[in-house]
N, CA, C and O atoms as a Tripos MOL2 file, in Angstrom:
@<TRIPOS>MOLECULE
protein
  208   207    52     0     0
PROTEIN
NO_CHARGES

@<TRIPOS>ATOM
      1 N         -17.6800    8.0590  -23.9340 N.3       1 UNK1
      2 CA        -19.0300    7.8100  -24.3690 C.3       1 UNK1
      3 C         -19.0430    6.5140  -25.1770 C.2       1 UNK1
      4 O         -18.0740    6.2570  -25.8920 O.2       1 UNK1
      5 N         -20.1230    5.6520  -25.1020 N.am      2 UNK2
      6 CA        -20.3720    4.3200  -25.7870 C.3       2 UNK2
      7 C         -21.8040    4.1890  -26.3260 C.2       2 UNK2
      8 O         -22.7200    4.8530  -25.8410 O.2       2 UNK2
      9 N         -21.9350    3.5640  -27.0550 N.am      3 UNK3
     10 CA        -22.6340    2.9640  -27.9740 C.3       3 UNK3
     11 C         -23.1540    1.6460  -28.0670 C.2       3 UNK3
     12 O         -22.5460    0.6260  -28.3930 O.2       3 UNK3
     13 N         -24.5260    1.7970  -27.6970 N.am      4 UNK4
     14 CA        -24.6610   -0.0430  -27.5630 C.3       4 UNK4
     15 C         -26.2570   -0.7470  -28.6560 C.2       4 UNK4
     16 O         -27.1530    0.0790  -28.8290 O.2       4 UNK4
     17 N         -26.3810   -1.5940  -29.0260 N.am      5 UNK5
     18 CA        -27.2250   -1.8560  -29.7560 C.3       5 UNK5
     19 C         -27.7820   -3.6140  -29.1840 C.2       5 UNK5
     20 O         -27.4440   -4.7760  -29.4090 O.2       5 UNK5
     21 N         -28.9830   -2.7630  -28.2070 N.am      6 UNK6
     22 CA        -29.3300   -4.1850  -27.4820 C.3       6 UNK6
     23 C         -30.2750   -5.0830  -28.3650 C.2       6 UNK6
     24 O         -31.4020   -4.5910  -28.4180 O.2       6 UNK6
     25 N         -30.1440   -6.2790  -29.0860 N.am      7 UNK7
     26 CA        -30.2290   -7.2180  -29.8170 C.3       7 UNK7
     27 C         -30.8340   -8.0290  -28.9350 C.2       7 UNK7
     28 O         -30.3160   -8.9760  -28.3420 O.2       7 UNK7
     29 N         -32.2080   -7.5480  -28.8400 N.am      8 UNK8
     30 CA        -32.8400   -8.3060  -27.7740 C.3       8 UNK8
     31 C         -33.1690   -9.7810  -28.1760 C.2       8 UNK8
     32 O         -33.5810  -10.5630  -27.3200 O.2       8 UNK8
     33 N         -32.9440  -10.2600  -29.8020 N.am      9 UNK9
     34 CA        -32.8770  -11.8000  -30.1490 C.3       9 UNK9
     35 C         -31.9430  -12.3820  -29.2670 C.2       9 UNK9
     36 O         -32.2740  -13.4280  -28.7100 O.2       9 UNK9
     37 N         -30.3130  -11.6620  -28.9330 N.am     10 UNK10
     38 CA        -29.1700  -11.9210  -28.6240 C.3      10 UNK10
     39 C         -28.7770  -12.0210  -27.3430 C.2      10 UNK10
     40 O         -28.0610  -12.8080  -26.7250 O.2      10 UNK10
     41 N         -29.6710  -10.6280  -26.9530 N.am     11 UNK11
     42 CA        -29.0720  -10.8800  -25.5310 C.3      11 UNK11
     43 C         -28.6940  -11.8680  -24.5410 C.2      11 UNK11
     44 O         -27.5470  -12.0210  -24.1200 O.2      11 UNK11
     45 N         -29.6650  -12.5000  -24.2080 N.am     12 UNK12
     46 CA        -29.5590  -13.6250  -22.8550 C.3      12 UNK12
     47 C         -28.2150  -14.5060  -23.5580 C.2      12 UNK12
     48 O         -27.3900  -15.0330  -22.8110 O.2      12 UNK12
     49 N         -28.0880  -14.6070  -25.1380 N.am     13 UNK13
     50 CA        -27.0490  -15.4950  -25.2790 C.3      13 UNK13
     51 C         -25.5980  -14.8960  -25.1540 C.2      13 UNK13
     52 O         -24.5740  -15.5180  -24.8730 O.2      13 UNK13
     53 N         -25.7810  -13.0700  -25.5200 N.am     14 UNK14
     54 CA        -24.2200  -12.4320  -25.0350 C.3      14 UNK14
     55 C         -24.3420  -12.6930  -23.4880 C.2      14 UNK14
     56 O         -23.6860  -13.6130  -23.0010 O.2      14 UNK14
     57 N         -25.1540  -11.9230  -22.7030 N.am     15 UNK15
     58 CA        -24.9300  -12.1330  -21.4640 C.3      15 UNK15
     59 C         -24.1920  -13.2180  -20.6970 C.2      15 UNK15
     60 O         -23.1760  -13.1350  -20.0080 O.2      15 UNK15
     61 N         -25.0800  -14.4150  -21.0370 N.am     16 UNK16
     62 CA        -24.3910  -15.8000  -20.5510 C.3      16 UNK16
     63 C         -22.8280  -15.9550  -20.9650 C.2      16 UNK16
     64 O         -21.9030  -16.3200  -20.2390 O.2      16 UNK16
     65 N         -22.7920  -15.6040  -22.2300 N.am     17 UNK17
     66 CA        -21.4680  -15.8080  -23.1160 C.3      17 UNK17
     67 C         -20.2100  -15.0020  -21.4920 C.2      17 UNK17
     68 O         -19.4270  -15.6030  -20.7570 O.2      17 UNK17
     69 N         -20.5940  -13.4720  -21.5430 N.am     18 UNK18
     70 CA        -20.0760  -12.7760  -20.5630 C.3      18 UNK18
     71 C         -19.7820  -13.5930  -18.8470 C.2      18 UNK18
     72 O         -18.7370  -13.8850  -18.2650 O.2      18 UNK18
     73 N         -21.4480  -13.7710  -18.4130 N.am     19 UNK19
     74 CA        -20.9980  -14.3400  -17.4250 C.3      19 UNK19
     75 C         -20.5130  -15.5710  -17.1770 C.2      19 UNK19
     76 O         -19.8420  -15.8430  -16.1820 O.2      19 UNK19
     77 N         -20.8350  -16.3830  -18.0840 N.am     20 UNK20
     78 CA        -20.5030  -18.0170  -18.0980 C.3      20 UNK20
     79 C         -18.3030  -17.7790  -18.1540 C.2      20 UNK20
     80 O         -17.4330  -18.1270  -17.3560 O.2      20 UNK20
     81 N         -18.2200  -16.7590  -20.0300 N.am     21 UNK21
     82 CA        -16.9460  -17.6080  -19.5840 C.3      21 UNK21
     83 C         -16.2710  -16.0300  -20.1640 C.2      21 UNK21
     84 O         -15.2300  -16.0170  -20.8210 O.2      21 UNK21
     85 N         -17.0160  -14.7670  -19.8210 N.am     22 UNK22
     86 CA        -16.1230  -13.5870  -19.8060 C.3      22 UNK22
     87 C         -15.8650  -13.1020  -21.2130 C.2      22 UNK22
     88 O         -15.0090  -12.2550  -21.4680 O.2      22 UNK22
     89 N         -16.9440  -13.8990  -22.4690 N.am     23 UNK23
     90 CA        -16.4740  -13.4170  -23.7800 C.3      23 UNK23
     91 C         -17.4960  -11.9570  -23.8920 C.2      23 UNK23
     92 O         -18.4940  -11.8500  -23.1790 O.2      23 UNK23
     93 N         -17.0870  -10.8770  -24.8870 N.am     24 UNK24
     94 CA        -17.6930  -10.0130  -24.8010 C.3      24 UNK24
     95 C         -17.6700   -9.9670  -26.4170 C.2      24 UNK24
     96 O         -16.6810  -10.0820  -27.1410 O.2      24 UNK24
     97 N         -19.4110   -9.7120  -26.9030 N.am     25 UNK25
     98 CA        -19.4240  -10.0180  -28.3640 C.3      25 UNK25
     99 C         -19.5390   -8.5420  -28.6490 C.2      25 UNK25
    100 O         -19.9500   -7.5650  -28.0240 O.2      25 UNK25
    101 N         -18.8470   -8.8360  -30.2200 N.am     26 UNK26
    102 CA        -18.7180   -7.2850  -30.1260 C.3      26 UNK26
    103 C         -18.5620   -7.2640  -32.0280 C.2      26 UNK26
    104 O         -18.2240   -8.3360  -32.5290 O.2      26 UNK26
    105 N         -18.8150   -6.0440  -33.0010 N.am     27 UNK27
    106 CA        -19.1160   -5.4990  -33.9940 C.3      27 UNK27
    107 C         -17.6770   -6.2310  -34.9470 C.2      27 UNK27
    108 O         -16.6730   -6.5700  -34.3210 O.2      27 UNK27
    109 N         -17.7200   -6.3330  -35.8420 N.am     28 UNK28
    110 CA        -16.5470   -6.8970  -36.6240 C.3      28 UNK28
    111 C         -15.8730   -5.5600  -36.7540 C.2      28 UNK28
    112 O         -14.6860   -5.6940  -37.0520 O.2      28 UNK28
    113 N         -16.3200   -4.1230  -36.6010 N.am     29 UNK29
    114 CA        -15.2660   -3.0100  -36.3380 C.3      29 UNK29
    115 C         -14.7720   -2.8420  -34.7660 C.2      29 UNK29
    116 O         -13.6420   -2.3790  -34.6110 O.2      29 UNK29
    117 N         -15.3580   -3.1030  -33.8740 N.am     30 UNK30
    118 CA        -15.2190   -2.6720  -32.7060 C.3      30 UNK30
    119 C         -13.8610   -3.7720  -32.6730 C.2      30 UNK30
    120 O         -12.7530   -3.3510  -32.3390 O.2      30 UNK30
    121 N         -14.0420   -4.9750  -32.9910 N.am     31 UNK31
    122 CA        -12.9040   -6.0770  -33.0820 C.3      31 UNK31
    123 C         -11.9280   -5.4540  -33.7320 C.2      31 UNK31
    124 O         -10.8750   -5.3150  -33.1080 O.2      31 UNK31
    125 N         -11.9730   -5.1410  -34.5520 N.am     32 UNK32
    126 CA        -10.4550   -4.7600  -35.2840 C.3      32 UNK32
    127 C          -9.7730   -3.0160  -34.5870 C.2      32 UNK32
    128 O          -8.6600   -2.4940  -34.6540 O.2      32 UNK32
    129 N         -10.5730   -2.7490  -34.2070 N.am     33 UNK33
    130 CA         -9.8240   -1.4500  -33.2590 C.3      33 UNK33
    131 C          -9.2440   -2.2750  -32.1970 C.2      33 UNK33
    132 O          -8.0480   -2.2010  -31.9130 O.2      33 UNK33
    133 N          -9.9950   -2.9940  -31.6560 N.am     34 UNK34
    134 CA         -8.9590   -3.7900  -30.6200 C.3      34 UNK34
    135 C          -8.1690   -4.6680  -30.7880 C.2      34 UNK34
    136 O          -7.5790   -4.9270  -29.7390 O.2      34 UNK34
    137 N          -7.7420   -5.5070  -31.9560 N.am     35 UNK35
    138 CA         -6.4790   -6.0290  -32.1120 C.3      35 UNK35
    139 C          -6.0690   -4.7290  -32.5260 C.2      35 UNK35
    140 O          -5.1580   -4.4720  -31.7390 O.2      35 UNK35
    141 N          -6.2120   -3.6630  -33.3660 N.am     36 UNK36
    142 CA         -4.8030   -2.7940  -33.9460 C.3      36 UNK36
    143 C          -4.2560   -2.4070  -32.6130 C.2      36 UNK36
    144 O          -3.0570   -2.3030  -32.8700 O.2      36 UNK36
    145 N          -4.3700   -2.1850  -31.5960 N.am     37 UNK37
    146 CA         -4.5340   -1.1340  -30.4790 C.3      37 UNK37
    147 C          -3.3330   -2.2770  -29.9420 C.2      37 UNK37
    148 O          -3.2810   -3.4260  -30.3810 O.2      37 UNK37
    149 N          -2.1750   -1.5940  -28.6740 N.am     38 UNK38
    150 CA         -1.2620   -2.3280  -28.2110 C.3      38 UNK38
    151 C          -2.1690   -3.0120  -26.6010 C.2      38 UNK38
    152 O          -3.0980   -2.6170  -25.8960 O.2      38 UNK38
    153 N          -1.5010   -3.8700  -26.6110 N.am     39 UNK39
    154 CA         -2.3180   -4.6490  -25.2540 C.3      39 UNK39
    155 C          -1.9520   -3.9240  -23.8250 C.2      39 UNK39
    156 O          -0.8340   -3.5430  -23.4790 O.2      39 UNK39
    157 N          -3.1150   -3.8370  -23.1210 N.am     40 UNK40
    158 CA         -3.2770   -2.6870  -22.3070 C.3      40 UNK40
    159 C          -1.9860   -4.0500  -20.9410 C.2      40 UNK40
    160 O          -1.7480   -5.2580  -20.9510 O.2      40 UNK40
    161 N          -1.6600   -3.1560  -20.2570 N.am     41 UNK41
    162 CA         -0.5010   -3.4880  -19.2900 C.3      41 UNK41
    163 C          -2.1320   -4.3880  -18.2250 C.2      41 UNK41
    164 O          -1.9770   -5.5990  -18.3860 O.2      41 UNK41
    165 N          -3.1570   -4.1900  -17.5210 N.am     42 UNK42
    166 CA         -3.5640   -4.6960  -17.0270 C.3      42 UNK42
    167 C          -5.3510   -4.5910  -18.0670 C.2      42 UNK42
    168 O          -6.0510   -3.5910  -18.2220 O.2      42 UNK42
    169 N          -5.5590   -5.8080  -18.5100 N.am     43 UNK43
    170 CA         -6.8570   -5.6510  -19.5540 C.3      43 UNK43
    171 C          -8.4870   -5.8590  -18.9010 C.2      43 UNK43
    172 O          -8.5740   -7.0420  -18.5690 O.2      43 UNK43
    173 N          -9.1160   -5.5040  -18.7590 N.am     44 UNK44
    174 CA        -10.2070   -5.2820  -18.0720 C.3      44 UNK44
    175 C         -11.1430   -6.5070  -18.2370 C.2      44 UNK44
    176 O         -11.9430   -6.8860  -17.3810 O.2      44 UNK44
    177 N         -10.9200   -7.1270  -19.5570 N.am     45 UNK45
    178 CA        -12.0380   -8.2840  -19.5910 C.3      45 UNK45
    179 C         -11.4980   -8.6170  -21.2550 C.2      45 UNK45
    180 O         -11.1380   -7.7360  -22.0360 O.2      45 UNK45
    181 N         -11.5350   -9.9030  -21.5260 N.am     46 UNK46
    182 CA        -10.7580  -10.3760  -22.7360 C.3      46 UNK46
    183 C         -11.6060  -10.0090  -23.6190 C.2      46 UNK46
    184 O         -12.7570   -9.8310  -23.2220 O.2      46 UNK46
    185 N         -11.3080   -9.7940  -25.0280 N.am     47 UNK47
    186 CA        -12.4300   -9.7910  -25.7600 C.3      47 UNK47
    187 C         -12.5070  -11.0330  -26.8630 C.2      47 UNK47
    188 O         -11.5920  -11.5580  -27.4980 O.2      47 UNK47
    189 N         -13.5900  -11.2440  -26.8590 N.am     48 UNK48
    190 CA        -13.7330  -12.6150  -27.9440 C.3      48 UNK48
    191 C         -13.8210  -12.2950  -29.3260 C.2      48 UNK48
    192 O         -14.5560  -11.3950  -29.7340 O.2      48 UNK48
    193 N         -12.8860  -13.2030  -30.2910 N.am     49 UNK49
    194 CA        -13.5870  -12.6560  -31.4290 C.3      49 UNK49
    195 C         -14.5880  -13.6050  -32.1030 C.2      49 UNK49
    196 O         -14.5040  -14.0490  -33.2480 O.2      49 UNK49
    197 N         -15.5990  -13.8520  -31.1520 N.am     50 UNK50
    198 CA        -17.3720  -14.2100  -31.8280 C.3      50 UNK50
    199 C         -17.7870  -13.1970  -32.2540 C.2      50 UNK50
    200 O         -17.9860  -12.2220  -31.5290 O.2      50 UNK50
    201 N         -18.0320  -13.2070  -33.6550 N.am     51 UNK51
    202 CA        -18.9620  -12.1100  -34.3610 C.3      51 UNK51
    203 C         -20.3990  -11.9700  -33.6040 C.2      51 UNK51
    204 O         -21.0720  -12.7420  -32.9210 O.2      51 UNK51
    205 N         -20.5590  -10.5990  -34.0520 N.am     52 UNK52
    206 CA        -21.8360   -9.9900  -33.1550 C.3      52 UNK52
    207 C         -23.3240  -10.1640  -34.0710 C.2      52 UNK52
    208 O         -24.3910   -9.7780  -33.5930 O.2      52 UNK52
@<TRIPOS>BOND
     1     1     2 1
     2     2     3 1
     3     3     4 2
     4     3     5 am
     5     5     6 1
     6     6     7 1
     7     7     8 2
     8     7     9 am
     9     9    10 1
    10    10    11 1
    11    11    12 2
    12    11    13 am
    13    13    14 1
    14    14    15 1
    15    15    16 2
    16    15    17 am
    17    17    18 1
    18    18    19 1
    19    19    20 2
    20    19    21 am
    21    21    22 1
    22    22    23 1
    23    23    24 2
    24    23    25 am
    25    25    26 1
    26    26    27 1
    27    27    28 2
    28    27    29 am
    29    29    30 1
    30    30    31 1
    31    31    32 2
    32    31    33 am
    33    33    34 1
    34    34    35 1
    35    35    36 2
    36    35    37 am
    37    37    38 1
    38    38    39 1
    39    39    40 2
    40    39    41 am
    41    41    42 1
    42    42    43 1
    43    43    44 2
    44    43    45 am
    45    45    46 1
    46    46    47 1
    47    47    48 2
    48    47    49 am
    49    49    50 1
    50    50    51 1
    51    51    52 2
    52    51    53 am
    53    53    54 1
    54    54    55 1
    55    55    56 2
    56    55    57 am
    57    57    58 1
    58    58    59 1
    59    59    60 2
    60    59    61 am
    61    61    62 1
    62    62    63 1
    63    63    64 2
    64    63    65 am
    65    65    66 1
    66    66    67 1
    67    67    68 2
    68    67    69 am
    69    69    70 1
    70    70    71 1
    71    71    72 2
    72    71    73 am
    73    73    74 1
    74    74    75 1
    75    75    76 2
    76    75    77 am
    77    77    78 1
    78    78    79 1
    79    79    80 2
    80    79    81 am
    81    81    82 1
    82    82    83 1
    83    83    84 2
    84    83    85 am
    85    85    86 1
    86    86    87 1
    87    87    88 2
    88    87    89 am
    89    89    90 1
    90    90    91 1
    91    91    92 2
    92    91    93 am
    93    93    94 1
    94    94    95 1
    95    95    96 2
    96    95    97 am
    97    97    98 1
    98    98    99 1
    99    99   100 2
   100    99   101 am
   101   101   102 1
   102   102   103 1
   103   103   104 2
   104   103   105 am
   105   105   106 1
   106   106   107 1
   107   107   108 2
   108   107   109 am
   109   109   110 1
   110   110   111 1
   111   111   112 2
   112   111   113 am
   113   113   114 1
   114   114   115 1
   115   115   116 2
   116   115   117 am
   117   117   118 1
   118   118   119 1
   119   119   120 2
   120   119   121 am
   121   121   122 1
   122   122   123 1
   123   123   124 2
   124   123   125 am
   125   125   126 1
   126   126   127 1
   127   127   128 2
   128   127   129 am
   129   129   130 1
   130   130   131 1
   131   131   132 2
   132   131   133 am
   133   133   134 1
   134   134   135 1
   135   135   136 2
   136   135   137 am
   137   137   138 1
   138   138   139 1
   139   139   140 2
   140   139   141 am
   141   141   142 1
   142   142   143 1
   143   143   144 2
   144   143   145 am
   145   145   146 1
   146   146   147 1
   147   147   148 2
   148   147   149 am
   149   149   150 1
   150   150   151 1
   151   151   152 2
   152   151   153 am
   153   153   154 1
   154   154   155 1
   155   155   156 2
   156   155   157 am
   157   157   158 1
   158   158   159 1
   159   159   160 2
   160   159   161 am
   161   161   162 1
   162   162   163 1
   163   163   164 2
   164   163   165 am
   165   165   166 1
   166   166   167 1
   167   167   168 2
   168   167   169 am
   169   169   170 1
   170   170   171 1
   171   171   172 2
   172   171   173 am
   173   173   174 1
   174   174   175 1
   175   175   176 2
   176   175   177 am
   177   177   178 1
   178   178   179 1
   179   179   180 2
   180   179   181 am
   181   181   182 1
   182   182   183 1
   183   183   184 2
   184   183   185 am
   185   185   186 1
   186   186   187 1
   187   187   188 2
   188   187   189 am
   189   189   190 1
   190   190   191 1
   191   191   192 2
   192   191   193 am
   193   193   194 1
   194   194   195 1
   195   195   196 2
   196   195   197 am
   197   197   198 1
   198   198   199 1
   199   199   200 2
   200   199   201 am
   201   201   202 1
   202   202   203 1
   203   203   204 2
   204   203   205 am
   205   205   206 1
   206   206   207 1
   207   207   208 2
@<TRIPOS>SUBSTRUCTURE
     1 UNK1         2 RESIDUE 1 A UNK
     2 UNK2         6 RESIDUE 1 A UNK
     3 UNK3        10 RESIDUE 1 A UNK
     4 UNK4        14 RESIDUE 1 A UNK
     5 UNK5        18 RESIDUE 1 A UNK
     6 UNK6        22 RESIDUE 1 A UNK
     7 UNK7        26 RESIDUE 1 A UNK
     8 UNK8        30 RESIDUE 1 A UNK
     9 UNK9        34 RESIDUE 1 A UNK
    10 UNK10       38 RESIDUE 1 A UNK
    11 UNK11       42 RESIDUE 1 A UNK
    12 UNK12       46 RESIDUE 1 A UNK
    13 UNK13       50 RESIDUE 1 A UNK
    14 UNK14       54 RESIDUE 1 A UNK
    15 UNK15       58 RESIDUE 1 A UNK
    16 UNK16       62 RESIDUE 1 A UNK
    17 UNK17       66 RESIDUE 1 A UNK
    18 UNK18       70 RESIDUE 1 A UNK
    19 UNK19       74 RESIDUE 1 A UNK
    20 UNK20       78 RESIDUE 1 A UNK
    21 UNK21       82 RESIDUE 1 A UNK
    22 UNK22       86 RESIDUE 1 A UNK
    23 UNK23       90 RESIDUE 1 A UNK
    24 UNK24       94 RESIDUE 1 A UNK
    25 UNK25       98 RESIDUE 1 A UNK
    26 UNK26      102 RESIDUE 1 A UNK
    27 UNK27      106 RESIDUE 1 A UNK
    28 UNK28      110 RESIDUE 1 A UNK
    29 UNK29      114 RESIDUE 1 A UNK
    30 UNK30      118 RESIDUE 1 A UNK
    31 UNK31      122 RESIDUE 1 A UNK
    32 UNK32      126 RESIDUE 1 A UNK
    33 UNK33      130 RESIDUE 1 A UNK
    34 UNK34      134 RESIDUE 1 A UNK
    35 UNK35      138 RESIDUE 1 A UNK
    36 UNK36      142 RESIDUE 1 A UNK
    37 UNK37      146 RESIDUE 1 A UNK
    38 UNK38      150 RESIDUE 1 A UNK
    39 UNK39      154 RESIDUE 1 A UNK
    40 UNK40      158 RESIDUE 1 A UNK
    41 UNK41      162 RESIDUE 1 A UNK
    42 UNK42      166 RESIDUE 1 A UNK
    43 UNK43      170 RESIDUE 1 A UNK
    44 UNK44      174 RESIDUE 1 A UNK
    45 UNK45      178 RESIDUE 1 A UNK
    46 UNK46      182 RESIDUE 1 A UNK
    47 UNK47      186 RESIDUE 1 A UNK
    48 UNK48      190 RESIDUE 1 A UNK
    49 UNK49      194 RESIDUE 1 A UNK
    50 UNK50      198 RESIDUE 1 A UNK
    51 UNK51      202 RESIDUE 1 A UNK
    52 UNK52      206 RESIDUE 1 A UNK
């Protein structure tokens, strides 16, 4: 289950961010669960750390 908080000021600029060059903006907690976490053997999509 996920959790999303559409920032409709933001959007079109995460989106692009995503499709242009694959960054995925994301919560200054959601970021730090994913550096503590070990790097997955095949990773699904990089994550950026641009604050959300």
């Amino acid at each position: 289950m996920a959790n999303y908080l559409y920032d409709l000021d933001h959007i079109e600029a995460n989106h692009e961010a995503f499709a242009d060059r694959g960054e995925v903006v994301a919560s200054s907690a959601v970021r730090r669960l994913v550096l503590s976490r070990p790097t997955p053997v095949a990773p699904v999509a990089s994550l950026s750390l641009k604050s959300a």
